[in-house]
C-alpha positions as CSV (number, residue, x, y, z in Angstrom):
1,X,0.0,0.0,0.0
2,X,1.6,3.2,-1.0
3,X,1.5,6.5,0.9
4,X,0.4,9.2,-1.7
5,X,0.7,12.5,0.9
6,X,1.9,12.3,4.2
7,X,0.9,15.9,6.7
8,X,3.1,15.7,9.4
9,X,3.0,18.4,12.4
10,X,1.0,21.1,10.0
11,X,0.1,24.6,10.8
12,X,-2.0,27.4,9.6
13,X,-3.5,30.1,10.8
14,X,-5.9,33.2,8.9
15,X,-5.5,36.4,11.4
16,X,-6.7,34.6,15.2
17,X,-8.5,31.8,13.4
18,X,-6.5,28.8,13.9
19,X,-7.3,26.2,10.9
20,X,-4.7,23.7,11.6
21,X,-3.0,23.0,14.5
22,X,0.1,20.0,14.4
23,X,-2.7,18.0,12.0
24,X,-1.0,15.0,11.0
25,X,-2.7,12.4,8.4
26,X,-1.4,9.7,5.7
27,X,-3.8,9.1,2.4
28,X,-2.7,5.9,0.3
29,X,-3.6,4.6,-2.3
30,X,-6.8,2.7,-3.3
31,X,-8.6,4.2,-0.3
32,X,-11.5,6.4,-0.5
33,X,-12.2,9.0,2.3
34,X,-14.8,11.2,3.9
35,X,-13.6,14.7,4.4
36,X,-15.9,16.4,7.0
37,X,-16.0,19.3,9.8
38,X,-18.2,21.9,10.5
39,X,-18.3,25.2,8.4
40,X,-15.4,27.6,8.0
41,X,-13.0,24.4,10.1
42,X,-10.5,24.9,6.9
43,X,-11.6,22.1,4.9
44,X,-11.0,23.6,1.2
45,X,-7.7,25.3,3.0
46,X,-6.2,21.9,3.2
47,X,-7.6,20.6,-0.2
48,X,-5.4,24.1,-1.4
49,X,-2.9,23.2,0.8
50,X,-2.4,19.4,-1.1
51,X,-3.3,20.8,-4.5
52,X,0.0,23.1,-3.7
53,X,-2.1,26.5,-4.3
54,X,-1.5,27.3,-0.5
55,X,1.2,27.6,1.4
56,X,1.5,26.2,5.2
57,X,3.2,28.4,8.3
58,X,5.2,25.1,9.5
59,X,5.2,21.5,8.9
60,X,5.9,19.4,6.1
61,X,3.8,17.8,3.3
62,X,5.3,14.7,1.5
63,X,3.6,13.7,-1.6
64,X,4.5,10.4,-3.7
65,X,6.7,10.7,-6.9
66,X,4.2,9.2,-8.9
67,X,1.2,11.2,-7.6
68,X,-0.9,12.5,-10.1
69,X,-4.1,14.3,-8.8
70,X,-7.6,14.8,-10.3
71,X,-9.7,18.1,-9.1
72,X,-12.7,18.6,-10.1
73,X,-12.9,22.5,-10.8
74,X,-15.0,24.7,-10.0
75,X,-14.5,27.2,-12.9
76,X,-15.8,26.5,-16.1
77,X,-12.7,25.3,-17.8
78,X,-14.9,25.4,-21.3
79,X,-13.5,27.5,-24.3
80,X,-16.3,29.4,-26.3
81,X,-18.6,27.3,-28.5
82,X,-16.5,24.0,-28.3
83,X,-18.6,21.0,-28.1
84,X,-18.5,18.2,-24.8
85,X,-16.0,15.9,-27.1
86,X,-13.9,18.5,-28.2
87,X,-12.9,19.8,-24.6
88,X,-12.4,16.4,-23.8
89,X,-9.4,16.0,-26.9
90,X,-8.3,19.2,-25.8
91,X,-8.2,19.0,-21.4
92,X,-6.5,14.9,-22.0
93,X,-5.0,15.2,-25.5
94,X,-6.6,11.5,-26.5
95,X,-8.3,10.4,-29.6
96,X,-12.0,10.9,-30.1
97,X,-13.0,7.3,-29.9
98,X,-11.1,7.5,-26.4
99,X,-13.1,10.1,-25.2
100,X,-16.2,9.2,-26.1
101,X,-15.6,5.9,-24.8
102,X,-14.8,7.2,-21.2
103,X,-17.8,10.1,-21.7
104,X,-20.5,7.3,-22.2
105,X,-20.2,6.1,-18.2
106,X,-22.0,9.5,-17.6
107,X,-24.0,9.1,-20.1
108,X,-22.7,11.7,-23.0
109,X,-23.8,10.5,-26.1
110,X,-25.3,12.6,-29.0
111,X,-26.3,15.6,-28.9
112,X,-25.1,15.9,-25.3
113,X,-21.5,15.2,-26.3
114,X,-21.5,17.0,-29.7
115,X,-23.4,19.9,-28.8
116,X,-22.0,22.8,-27.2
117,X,-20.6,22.6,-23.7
118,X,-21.4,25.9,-22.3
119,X,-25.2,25.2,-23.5
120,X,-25.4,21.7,-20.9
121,X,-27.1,22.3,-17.5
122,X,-24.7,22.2,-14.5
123,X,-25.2,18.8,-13.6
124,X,-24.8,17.7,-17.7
125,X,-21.7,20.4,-17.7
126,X,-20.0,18.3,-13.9
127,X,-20.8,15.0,-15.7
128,X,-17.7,16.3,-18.9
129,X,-15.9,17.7,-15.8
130,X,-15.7,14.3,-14.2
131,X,-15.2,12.4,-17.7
132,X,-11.9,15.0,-17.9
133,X,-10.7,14.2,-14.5
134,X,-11.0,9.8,-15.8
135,X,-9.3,10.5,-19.1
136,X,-6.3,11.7,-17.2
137,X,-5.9,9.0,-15.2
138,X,-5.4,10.4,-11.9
139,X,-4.4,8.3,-8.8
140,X,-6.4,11.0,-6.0
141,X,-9.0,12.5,-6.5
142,X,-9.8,15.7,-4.8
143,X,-13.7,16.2,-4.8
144,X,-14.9,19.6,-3.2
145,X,-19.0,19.2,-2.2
146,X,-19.2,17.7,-5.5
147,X,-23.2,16.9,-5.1
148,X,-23.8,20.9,-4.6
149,X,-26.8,21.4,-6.9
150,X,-27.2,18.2,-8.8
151,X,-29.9,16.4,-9.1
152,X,-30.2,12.9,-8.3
153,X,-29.6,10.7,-11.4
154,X,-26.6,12.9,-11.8
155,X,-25.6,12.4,-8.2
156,X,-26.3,8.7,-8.6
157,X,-24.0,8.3,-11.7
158,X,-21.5,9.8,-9.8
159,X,-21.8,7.5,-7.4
160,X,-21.3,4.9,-9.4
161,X,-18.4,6.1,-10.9
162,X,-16.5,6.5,-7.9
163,X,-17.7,3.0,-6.6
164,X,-15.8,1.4,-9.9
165,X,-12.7,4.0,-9.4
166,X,-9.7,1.9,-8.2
167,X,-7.8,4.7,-7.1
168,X,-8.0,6.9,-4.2
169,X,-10.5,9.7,-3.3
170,X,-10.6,12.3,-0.8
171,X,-14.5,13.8,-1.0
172,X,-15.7,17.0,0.9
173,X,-18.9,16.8,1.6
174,X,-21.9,17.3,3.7
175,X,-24.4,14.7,2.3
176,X,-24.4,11.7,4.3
177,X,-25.7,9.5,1.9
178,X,-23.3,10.3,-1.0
179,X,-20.8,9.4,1.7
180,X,-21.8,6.5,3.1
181,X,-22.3,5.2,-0.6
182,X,-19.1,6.3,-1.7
183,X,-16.0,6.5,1.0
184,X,-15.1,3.6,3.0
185,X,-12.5,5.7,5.8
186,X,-13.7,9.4,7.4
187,X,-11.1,12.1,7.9
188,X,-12.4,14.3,10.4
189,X,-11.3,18.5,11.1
190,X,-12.1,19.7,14.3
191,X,-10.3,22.6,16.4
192,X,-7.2,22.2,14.1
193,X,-6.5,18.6,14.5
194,X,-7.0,15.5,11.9
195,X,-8.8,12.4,12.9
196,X,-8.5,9.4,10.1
197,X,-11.5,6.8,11.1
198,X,-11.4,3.3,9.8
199,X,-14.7,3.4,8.6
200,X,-18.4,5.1,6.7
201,X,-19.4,8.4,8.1
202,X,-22.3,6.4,10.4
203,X,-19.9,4.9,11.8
204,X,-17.6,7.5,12.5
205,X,-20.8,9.8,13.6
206,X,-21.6,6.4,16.4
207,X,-17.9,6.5,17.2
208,X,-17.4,10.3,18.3
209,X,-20.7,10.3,20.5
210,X,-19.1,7.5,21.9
211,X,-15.9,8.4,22.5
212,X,-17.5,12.2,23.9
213,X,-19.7,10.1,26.1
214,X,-17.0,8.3,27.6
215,X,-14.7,11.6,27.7
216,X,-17.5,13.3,29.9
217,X,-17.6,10.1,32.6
218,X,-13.8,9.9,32.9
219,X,-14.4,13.9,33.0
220,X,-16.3,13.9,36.2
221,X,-14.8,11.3,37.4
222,X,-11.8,13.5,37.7
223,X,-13.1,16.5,38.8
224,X,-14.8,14.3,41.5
225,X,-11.2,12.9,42.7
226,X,-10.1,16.8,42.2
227,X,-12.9,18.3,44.7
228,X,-11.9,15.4,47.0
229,X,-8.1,16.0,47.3
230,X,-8.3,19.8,47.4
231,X,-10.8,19.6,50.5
232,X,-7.7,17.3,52.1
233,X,-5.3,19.2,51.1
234,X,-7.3,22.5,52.6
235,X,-7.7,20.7,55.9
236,X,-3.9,19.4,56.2
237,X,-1.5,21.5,54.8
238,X,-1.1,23.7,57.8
239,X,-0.7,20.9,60.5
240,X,2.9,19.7,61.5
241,X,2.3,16.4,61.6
242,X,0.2,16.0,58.1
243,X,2.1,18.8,56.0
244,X,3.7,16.3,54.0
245,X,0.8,14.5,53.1
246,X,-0.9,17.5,51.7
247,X,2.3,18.1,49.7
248,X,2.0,14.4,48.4
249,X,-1.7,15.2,47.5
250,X,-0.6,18.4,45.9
251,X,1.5,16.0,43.2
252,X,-1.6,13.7,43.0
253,X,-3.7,16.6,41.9
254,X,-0.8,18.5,40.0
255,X,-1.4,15.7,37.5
256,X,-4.7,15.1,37.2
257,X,-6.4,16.5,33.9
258,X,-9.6,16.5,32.2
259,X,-9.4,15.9,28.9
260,X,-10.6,18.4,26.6
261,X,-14.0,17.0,24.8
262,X,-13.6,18.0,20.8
263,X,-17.4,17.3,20.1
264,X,-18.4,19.4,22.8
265,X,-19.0,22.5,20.0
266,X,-22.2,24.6,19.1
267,X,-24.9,22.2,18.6
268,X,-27.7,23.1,16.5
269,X,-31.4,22.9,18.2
270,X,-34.1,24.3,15.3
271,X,-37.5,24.5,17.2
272,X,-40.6,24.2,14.3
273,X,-43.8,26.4,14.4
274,X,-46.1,24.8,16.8
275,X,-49.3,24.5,15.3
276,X,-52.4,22.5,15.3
277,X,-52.5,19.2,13.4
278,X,-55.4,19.0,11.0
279,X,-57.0,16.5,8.4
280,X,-58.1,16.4,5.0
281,X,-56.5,18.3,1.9
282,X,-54.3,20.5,2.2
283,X,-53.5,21.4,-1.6
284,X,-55.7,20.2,-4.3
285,X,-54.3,21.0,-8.3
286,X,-57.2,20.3,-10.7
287,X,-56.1,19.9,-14.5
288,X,-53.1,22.3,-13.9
289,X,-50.3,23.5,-16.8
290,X,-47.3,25.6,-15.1
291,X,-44.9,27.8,-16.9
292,X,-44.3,31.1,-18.1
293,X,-46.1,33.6,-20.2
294,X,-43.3,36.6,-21.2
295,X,-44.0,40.1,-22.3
296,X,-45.6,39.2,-25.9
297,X,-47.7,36.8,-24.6
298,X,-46.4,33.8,-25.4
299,X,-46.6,30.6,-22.9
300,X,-43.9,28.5,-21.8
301,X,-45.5,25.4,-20.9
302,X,-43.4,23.7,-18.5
303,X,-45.9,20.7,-17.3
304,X,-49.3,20.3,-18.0
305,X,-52.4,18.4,-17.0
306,X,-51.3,18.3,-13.1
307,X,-54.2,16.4,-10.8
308,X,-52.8,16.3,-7.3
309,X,-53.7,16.2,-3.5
310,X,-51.8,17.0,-0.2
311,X,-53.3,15.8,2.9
312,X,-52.6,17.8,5.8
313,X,-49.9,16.7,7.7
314,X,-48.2,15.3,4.9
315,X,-44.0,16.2,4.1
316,X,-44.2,15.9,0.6
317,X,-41.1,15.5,-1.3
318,X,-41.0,17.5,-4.8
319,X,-38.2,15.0,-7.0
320,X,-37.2,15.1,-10.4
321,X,-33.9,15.7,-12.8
322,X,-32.8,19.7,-12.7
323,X,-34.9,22.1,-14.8
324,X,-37.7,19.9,-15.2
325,X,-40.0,22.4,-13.1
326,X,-39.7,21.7,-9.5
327,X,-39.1,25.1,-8.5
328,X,-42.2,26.1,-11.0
329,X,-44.3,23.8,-9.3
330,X,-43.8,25.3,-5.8
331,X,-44.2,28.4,-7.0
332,X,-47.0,28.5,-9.0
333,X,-48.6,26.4,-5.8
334,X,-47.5,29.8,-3.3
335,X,-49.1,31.9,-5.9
336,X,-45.7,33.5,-6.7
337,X,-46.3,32.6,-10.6
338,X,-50.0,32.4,-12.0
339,X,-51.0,29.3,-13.6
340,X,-51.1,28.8,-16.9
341,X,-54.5,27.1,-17.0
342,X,-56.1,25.2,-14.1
343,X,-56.9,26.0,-10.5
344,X,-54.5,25.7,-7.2
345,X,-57.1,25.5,-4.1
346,X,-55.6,26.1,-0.7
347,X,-57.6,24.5,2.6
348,X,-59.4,27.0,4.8
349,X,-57.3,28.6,7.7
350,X,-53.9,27.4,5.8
351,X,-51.0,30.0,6.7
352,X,-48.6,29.5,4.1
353,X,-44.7,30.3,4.9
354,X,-42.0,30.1,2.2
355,X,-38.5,29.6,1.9
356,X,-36.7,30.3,-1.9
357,X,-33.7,31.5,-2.6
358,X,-35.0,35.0,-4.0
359,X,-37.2,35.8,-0.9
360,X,-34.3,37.2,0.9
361,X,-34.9,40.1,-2.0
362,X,-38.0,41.8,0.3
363,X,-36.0,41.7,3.5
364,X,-35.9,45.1,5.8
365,X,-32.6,46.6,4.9
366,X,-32.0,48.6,8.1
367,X,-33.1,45.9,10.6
368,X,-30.6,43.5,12.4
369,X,-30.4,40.1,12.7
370,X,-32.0,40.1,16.1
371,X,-34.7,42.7,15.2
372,X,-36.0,40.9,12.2
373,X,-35.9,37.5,14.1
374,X,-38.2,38.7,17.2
375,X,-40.7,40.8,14.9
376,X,-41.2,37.5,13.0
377,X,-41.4,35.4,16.2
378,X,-44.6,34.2,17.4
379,X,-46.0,35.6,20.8
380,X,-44.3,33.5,23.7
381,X,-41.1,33.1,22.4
382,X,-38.6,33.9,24.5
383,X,-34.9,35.9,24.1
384,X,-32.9,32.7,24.7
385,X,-35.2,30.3,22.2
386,X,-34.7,33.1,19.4
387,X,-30.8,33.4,19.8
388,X,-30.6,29.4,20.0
389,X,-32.1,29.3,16.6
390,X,-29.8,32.5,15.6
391,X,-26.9,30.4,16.8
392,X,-27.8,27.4,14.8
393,X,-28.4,29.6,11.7
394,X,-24.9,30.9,12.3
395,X,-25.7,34.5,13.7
396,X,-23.6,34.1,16.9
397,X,-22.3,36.9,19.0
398,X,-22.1,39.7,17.3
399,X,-23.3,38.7,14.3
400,X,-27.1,38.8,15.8
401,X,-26.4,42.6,15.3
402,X,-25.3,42.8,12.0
403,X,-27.6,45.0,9.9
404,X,-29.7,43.0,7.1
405,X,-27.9,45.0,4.2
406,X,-24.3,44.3,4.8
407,X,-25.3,40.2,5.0
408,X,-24.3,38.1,2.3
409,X,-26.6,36.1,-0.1
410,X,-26.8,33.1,1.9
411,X,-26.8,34.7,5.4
412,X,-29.6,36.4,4.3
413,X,-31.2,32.9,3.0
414,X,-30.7,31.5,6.5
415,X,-32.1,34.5,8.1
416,X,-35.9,33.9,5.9
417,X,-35.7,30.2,7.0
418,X,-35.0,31.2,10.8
419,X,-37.5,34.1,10.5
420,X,-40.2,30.8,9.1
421,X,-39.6,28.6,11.9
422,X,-39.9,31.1,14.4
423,X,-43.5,31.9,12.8
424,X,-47.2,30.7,13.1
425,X,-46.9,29.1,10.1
426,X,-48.8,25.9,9.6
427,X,-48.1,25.0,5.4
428,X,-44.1,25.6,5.2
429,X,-42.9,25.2,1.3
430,X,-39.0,24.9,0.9
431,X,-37.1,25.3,-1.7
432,X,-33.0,23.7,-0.6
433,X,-33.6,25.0,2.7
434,X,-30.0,22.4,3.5
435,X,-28.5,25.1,1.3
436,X,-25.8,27.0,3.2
437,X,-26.1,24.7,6.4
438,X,-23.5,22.4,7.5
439,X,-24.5,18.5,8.3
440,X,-25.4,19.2,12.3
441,X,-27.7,22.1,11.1
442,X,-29.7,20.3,8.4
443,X,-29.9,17.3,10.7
444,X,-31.8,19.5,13.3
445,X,-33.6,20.8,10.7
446,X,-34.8,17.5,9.9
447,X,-35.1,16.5,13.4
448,X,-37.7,19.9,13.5
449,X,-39.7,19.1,10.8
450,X,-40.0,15.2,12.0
451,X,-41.4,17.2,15.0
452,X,-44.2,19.8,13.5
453,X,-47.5,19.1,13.2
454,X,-48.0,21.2,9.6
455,X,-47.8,20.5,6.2
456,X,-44.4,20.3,4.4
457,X,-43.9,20.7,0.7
458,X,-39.7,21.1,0.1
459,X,-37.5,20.0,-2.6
460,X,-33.9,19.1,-1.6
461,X,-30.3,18.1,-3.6
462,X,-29.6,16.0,0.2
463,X,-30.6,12.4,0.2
464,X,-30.3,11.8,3.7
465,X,-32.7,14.7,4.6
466,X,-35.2,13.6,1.9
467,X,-35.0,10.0,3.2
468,X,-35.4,11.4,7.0
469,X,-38.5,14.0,6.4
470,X,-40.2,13.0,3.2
471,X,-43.7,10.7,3.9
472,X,-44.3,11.1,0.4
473,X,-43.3,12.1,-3.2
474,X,-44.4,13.9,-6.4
475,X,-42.4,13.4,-9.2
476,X,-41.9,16.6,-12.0
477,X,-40.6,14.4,-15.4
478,X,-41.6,14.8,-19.5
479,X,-43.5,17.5,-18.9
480,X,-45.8,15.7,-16.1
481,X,-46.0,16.1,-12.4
482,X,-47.9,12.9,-10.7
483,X,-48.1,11.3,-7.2
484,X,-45.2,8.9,-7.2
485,X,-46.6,5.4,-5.8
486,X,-43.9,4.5,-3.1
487,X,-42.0,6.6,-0.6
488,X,-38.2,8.0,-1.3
489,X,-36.4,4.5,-1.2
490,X,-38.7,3.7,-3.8
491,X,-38.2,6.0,-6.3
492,X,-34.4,5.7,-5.6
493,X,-34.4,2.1,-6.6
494,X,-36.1,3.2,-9.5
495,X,-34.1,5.2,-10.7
496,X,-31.0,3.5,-9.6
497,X,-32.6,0.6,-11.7
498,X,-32.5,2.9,-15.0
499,X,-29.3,3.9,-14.2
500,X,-27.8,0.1,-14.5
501,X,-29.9,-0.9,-17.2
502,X,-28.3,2.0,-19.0
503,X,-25.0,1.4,-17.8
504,X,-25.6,-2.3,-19.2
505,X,-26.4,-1.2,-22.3
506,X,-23.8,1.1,-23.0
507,X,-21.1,-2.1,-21.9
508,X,-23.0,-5.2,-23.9
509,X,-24.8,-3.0,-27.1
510,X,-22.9,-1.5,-29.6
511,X,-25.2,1.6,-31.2
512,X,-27.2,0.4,-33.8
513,X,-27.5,3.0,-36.6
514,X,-28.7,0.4,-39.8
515,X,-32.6,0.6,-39.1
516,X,-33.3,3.3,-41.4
517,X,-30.7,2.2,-43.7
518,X,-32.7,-1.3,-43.3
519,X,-36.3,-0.5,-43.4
520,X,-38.4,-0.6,-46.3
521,X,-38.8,2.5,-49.3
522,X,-42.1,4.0,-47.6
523,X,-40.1,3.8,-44.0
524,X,-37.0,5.5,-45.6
525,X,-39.5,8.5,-46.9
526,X,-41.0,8.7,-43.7
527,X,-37.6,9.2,-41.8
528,X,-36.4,11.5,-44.5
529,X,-39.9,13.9,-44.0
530,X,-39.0,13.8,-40.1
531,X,-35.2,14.5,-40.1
532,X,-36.3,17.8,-42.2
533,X,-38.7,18.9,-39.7
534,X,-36.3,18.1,-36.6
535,X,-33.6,20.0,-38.5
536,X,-36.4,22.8,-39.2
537,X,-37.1,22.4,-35.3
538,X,-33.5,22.6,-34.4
539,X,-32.5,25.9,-36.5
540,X,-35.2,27.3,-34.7
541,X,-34.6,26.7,-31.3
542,X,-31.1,27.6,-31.5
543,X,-32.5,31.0,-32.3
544,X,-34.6,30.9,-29.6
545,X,-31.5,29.6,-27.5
546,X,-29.6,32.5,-28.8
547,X,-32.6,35.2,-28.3
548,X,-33.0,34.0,-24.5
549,X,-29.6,33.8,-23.9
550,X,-29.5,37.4,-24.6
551,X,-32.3,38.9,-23.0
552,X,-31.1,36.9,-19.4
553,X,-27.6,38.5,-19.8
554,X,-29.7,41.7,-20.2
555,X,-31.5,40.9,-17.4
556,X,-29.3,39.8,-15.0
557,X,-27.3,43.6,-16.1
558,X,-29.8,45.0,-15.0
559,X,-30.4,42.9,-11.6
560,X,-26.6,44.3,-11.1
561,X,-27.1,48.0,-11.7
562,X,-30.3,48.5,-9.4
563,X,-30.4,49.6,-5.7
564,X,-34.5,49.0,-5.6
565,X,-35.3,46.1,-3.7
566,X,-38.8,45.5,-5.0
567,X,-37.3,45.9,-9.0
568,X,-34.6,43.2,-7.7
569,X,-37.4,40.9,-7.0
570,X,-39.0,41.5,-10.5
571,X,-35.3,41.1,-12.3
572,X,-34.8,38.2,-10.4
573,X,-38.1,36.4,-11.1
574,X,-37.9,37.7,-15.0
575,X,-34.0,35.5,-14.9
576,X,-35.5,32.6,-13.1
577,X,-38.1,32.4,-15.6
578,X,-35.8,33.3,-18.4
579,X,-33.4,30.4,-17.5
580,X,-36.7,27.7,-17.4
581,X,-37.4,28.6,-20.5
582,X,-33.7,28.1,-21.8
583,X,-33.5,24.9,-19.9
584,X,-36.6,23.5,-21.6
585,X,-35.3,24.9,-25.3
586,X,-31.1,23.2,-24.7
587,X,-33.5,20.4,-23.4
588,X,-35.1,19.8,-26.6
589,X,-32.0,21.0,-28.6
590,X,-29.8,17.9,-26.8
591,X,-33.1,15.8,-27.9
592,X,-33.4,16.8,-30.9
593,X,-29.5,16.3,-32.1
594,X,-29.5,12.9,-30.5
595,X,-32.5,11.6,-32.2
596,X,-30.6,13.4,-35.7
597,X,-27.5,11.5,-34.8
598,X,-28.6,8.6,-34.5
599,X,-31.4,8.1,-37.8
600,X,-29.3,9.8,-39.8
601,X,-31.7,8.8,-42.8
602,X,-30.3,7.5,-46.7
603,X,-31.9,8.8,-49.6
């Protein structure tokens, strides 16, 4: 087994934050680890500090001759108007057939791997990232919260590329599940130091409330045995005859220490609206198409013909593959885009709180933390509940002063959900409300909603928090939103089961592109009259492509330039639904080339 970096005694420090203290860890080969630690502990610092893009105060960092490491960036490494395959020739310098060979395990094929990079969705655009990292044969890889904002076949794949890997892997990352599926050792960060477990995250989790458990007995144990020799020491040391003993004591007591207890940091406790638990529907969607209507008038139809029902009580689980309409479903169901066609009917006495990622838009800029937090508050709350949930949001100390308008993008996301839960609220819909919370603080967040009484409608990128809260799913997919018929684990099998079926065929089916060339005169015709109209269909939508494209870069200039918080909200509402619609058209465009690449028809 060969040692591919070696820390030994490191140190580094950012101002009075200490990062690392003397950490010391070994990574070898062929072993796949769990990288995890509460936010800001210096996690990314020491991925820097391996990739050599940061330098250490003292210490030493061995690395093996024959290390070759594979990051997966950040950046978009893309240069303008190359296609999937082409950055692939160009990142790895190997032939085409090499690349495309390698791109097929995350499923880029077609359209997806001859079309133009910087058109693929995130997710599509991290699948050619990882492809890149394979090609160059790396024996670590360095994965930085790699799951952020995919969606779960893509997360899935991934998974199942890493699983077949036979190198190393050292994964940041605060999704349990990805973990435990994934890494089979868990390198922990805490107050400076490095611990290397010999086992999955669970395990490791089991492990440290052990281990604190037993440091707290042995704790007052000691203090016990501390109280007991000071008393004799206090009643002896001034007599002649029992001096010495107190002396003798005194070295006893000289040397016993507590130990210091590493898990005993911040813990999150999240405290959900308590509210009355009610039956019946609490949502009903009657023949329902969601999308977007722009300026001239024209719809975007996103998914149509929608017939569902949420029963009070319920924590329903919104799935499906990115920029198939999730986040247009919750919003059309909050009222915060009209339907298309259809009705959305609400119970009687439903107070409906929502979490999205552009609310944070209509906060009070001249309130603080604390200010905004009691006014939202229900009546009973006390000081100490509201700065408990403050502290788990991260808004400790002085930060519960800190003035709404100097707070980042994601403080100010935390601040809506904390300003929710402290609320009357009996419907909550959520929209990633794990976003910007570290795995303690989404596990009490989970832990809260397991608790409340309401309704919860959320979607979520975490598979361990879906698995925890969700009692049952809806499913956005081809333009359909339905009741899925089985809880999470369920429609993770299934789509774990599509998954291997295509990973089967891809391995045992080479691509078969002799039917048209094969099928009778009438059926050559007929293929000839569709490839026209899918060619006619694709020079159109790469104008509409092009015309979208422009008008969200317009936008989003705009959403730059302007100091008005209510026009902030419209800009930001006119690029989300800008970007749906340019999802759906690159959608159709990847469609549309694969299905031209592959019946190619003869004349």
């Amino acid at each position: 087994m060969a040692v591919l970096i070696q820390i030994t005694d490191v140190h580094k420090s950012y101002g009075d934050q200490v990062l690392l203290d003397g950490a010391e860890v070994t990574l070898t080969d062929n072993v796949k680890v769990g990288f995890v630690g509460r936010n800001g502990t210096g996690k990314s610092t020491l991925l820097r500090i391996l990739l050599d893009e940061e330098d250490i105060e003292s210490g030493q960092v061995t690395r093996h001759p024959d290390l070759r490491i594979g990051y997966l960036r950040q950046h978009d490494p893309f240069q303008p108007g190359e296609s999937a395959l082409d950055f692939l020739m160009r990142d790895s310098q190997q032939p085409d057939w090499k690349c495309g060979q390698v791109a097929g395990q995350f499923e880029l094929k077609g359209g997806y791997l001859s079309g133009p990079v910087s058109e693929l969705s995130g997710g599509w655009q991290t699948r050619v990232k990882l492809a890149a990292l394979l090609l160059h044969e790396p024996n670590l890889l360095l994965l930085d919260e790699p799951t952020n904002f995919l969606d779960l076949r893509t997360q899935l794949l991934l998974e199942h590329f890493l699983r077949s890997f036979r190198q190393a892997c050292l994964i940041v990352s605060h999704d349990r599940a990805f973990l435990t599926a994934t890494c089979t050792h868990t390198l922990d960060l805490s107050r400076g130091k490095l611990t290397m477990y010999p086992g999955k995250i669970d395990a490791f989790l089991e492990y440290q409330k052990e281990r604190r458990d037993h440091d707290i007995r042995v704790n007052a144990t000691i203090v016990s045995k501390q109280r007991q020799l000071q008393r004799f020491i206090d009643k002896n040391r001034a007599g002649a005859n029992t001096a010495s003993q107190a002396r003798s004591k005194q070295k006893q007591l000289d040397r016993l220490q507590t130990s210091e207890i590493t898990a005993d940091e911040p813990t999150a406790h999240i405290r959900a609206p308590v509210v009355q638990s009610r039956q019946g529907p609490a949502v009903r969607c009657t023949n329902l198409e969601i999308g977007y209507r722009f300026p001239d008038g024209v719809p975007l139809r996103v998914a149509t013909g929608i017939d569902l029902e949420i029963e009070h009580g319920s924590r329903t689980a919104i799935v499906g593959d990115n920029g198939q309409g999730k986040t247009t479903l919750l919003r059309t169901l909050v009222d915060s885009l009209a339907p298309l066609e259809g009705d959305v009917r609400w119970g009687h006495h439903c107070d409906i709180g929502t979490y999205a990622q552009h609310v944070y838009t209509s906060l009070p800029e001249n309130q603080r933390v604390l200010d905004y937090l009691e006014y939202q508050a229900m009546a009973g709350t006390t000081d100490q509940q509201i700065l408990a949930l403050a502290g788990a949001l991260l808004f400790r100390d002085s930060h519960v002063k800190k003035r709404i308008s100097v707070l980042s993008g994601g403080e100010r996301a935390r601040l809506c959900l904390g300003g929710l839960l402290l609320g009357t609220h009996n419907i909550l819909v959520l929209d990633e409300p794990g976003n910007h919370l570290d795995v303690e603080t989404t596990e009490a967040l989970a832990d809260a909603l397991l608790d409340y009484q309401g309704t919860v409608i959320f979607t979520a990128h975490d598979r361990y928090f879906m698995q925890r809260v969700a009692t049952s799913v809806i499913e956005v997919r081809d333009g359909k939103a339905r009741n899925y018929l089985g809880n999470y684990d369920a429609y993770l099998y299934s789509i774990n089961k599509e998954i291997l079926a295509g990973e089967r065929a891809h391995k045992s089916t080479p691509t078969n592109t002799q039917h048209v060339k094969n099928s009778s005169r009438d059926e050559r015709r007929s293929a000839v009259r569709d490839h026209r109209k899918m060619r006619k269909e694709l020079s159109n939508l790469e104008r509409k492509i092009a015309r979208l494209d422009e008008q969200k870069r317009k936008t989003n200039q705009l959403l730059l330039e302007t100091a008005d918080p209510e026009e902030a909200l419209r800009l930001h509402q006119e690029v989300t639904a800008t970007s749906e619609a340019l999802g759906v058209a690159e959608n159709r465009w990847l469609e549309l080339q694969e299905l031209l690449s592959e019946t190619e028809p003869v004349d």
